[in-house]
C-alpha positions in Angstrom: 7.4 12.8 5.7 10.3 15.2 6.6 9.6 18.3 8.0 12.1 21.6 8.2 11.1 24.6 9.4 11.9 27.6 7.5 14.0 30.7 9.4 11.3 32.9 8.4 8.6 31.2 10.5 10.6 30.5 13.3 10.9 34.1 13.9 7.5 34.9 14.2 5.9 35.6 17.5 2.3 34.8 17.1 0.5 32.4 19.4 -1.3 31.1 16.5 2.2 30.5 14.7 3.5 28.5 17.7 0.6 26.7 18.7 0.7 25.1 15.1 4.3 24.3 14.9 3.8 22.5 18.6 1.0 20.2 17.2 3.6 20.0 14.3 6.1 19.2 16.7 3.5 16.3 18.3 4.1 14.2 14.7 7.8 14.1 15.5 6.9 12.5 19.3 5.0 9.7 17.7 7.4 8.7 15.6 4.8 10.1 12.4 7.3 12.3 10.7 10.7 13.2 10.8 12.4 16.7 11.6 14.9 17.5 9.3 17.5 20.1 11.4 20.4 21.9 9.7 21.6 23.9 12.4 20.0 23.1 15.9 22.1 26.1 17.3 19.6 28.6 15.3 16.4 27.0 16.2 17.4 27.3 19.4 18.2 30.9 19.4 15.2 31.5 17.0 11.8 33.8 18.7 9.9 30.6 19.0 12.6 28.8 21.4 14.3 31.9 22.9 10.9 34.1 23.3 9.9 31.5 25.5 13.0 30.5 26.7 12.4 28.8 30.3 8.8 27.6 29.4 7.6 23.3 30.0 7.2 24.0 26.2 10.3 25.2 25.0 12.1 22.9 27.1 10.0 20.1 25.5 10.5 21.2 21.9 14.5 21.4 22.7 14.7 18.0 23.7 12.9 16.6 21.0 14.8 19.1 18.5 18.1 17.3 20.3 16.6 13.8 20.1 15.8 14.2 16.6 18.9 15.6 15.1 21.1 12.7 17.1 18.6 10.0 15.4 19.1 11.8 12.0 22.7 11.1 12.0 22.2 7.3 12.7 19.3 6.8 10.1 19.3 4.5 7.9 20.5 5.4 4.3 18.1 3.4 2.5 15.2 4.4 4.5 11.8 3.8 2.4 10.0 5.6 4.3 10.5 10.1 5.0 11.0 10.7 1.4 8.6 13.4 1.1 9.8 16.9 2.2 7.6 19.8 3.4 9.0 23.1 4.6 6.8 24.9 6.7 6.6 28.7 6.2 8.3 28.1 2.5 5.9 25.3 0.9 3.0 25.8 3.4 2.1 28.3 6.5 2.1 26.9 9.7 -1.6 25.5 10.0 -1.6 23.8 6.3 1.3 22.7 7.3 -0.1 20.5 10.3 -3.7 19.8 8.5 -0.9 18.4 6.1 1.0 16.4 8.5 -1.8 15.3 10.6 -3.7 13.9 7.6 -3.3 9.8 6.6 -1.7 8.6 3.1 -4.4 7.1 1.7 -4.2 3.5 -0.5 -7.5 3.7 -2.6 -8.5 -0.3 -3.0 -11.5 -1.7 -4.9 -12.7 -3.6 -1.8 -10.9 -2.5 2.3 -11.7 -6.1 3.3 -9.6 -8.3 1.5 -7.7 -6.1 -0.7 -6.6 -4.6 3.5 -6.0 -8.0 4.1 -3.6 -9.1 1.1 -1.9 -5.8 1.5 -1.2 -6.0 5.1 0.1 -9.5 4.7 2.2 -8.4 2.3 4.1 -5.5 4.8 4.2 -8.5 7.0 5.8 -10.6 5.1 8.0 -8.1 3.5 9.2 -7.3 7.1 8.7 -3.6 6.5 7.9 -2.1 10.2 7.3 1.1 10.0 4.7 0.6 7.5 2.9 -1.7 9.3 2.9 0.9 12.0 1.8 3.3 9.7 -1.2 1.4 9.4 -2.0 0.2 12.4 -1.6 3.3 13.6 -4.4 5.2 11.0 -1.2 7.1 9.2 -2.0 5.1 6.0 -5.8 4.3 5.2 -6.9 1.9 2.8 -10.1 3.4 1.4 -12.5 1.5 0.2 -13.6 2.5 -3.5 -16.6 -0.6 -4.1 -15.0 -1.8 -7.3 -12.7 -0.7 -10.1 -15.2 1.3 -11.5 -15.9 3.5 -8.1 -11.5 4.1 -8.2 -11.3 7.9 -9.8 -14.8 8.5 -7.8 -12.5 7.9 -4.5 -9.6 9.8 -6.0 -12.1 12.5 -6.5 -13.0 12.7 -3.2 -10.2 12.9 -1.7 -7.9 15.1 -3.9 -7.5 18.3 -3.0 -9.3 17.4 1.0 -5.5 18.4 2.8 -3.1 21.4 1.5 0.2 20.1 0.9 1.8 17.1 -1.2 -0.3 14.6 -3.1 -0.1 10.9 -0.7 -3.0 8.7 -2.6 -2.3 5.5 -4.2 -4.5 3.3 -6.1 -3.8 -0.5 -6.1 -6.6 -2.7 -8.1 -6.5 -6.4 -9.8 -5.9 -7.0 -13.1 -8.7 -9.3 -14.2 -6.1 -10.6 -17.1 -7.3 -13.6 -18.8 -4.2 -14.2 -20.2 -0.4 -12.5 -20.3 -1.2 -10.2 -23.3 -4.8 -9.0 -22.0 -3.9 -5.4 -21.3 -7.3 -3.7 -22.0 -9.1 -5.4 -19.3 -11.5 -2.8 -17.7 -9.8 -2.5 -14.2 -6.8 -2.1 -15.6 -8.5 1.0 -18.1 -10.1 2.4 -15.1 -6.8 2.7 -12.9 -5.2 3.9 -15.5 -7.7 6.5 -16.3 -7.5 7.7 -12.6 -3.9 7.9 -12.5 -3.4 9.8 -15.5 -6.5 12.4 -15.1 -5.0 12.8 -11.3 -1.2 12.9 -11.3 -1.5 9.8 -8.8 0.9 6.9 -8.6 -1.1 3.2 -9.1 -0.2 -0.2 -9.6 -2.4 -3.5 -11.7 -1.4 -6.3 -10.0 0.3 -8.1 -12.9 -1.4 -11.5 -11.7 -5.2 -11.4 -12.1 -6.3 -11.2 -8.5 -5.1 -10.4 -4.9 -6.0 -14.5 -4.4 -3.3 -15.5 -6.9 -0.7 -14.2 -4.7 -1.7 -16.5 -2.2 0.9 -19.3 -1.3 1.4 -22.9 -1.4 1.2 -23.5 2.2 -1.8 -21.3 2.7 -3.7 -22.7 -0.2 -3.1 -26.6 1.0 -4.9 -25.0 4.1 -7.9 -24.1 2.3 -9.5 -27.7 2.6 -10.1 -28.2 -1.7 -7.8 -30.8 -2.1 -8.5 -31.6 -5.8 -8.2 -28.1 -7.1 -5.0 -28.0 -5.3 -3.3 -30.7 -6.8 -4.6 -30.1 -10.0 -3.4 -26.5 -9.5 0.2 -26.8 -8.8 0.7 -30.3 -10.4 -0.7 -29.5 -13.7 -0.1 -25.9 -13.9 2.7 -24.0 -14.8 3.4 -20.3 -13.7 1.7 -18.5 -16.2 -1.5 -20.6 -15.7 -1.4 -20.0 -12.3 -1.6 -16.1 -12.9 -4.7 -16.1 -14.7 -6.5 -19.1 -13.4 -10.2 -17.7 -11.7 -8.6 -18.2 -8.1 -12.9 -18.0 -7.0 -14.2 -19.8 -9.1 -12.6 -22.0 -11.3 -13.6 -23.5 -14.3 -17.5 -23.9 -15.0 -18.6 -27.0 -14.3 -20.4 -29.1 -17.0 -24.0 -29.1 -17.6 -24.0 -32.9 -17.7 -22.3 -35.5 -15.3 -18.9 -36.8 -16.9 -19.6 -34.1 -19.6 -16.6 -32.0 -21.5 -15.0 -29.0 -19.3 -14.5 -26.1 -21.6 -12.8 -23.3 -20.9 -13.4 -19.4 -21.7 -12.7 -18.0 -25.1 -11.2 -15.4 -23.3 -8.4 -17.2 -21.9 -7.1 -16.7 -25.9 -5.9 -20.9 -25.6 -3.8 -20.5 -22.1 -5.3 -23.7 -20.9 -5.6 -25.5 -24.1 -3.7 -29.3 -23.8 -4.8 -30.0 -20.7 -7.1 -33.5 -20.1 -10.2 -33.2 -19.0 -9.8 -35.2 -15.5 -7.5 -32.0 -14.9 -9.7 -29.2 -15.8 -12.7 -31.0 -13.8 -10.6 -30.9 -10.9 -10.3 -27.5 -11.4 -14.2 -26.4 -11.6 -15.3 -24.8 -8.5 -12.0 -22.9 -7.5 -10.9 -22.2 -4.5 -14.0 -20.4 -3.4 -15.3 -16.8 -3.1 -13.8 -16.5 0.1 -10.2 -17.8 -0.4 -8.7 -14.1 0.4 -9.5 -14.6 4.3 -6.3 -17.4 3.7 -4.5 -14.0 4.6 -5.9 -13.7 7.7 -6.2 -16.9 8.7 -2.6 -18.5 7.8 0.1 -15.8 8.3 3.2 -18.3 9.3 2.4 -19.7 5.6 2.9 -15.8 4.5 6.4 -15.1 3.9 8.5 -13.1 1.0 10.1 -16.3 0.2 7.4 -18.1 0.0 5.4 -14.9 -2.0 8.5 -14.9 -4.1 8.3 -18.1 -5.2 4.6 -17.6 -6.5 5.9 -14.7 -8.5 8.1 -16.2 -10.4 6.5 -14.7 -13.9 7.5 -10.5 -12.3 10.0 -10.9 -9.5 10.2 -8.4 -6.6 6.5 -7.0 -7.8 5.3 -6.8 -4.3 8.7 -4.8 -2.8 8.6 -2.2 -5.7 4.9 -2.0 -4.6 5.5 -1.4 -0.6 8.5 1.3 -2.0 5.6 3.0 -3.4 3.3 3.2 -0.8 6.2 3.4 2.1 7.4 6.7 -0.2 4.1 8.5 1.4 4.3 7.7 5.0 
């Protein structure tokens, strides 16, 4: 976030006042948030500087004040992250302010095991630093919410738990069965949330975290047959709403008929049966550790190239989630 401080509070000359604006002042140290200066000359002269003009503190605070402002004026202009602006002693006093500024952006996710996993492969493959940072370093949290229906319960919870601006986002599958299957329940359920909280979300607009997974890291996975089957047979839209877990149901019978759900509204229709048996099974339930396990395979390019259906869904995401930090 950015962080000015307003004339008003910078002329107070309570201990309580100074103490908070010197945690405050900690955020900028480690890189957490960024001080936005106008005029260094009248922070300088203000009561908190000048009252204790002299002082290991003040001298601190006036070099990071100068360090800060220099950097400002060699930031980058389309910097992602620092969009968020709180004045302190205008938009919240002094110790809101910090409970503000110490507090994480949160990223509400039906399951914090591999829904962390696909979205910090994602930052890494994106390239984006400082949000990987940010969530290394506990500044964004990924809370986990148990399932799509537990989503609003999570919002609940944390709404309203720090003073200042709104940072939760809410990221859940689709569980589309086919392109024009728009009423699935996750997708009611984020929706729901969003709305009823003012909160910014995203449905991933394949129907799980898996199907983002690429080429190379699927080959990796060991199910040879449902990988050939998979990107030979397949085309893109396919792809999206195959079950990535589970596949197709096997048949009851040896050599029996593969059929597909009724759900799938005809997606798969046309296809020969050798093809959808080779599909049964899936990749298995735990195909989501290929984010873990193969990051050199994990690259925009080659993410990219599995979205070919909603290019750059996964950068407008990150903007979303970096806007917080």
């Amino acid at each position: 976030m950015r962080v000015r401080f307003s004339q008003e509070v910078l002329e107070r000359e309570d201990g309580e006042t100074w103490r908070a604006l010197a945690r405050i002042v900690d955020t900028f140290t480690e890189g957490r948030h960024v001080w936005e200066i106008d005029d260094p000359d009248a922070i300088e002269a203000s009561c908190w500087i000048a009252g204790d003009a002299g002082s290991r503190e003040a001298k601190r605070t006036l070099e990071i004040m100068r360090k800060s402002f220099t950097e400002a004026l060699y930031a980058p202009p389309s910097r992602r992250t620092h969009t968020l602006l709180v004045v302190v002693g205008a938009d919240l006093d002094p110790d809101h302010a910090r409970r503000c500024l110490e507090a994480p952006a949160h990223v509400v996710v039906e399951n914090r095991e591999s829904d962390g996993a696909f979205l910090k492969a994602m930052v890494r493959a994106f390239q984006r630093r400082e949000l990987e940072e940010a969530i290394e370093r506990g500044w964004v949290d990924v809370v986990h919410a148990g399932g799509f229906g537990e989503l609003e319960k999570r919002v609940n919870e944390l709404i309203g738990t720090v003073p200042g601006p709104c940072r939760i986002f809410v990221l859940c599958d689709s569980d589309r069965m086919h392109p024009g299957h728009n009423d699935t329940e996750a997708i009611k359920a984020l929706h729901a949330c969003c709305a009823h909280h003012g909160v910014p979300g995203h449905v991933l607009h394949k129907r799980s975290i898996e199907s983002y997974l690429p080429k190379g890291s699927l080959k990796r996975q060991g199910k040879r047959d449902v990988f050939e089957a998979f990107f030979d047979a397949l085309n893109d839209v396919q792809r999206d709403h195959y079950n990535m877990k589970e596949g197709f149901k096997r048949p009851k019978t040896p050599g029996g008929d593969v059929s597909t759900p009724p759900d799938h509204d005809g997606l798969f229709n046309g296809l020969d049966q050798d093809i959808l048996r080779k599909l049964c099974g899936g990749f298995g339930d735990h195909a989501w550790r290929l984010f873990l396990t193969t990051r050199s395979e994990i690259t925009s390019a080659a993410v990219e190239e599995r979205c070919a259906t909603n290019p750059g869904e996964i950068a407008r995401l990150l903007d979303i989630i970096e806007a917080l930090v």
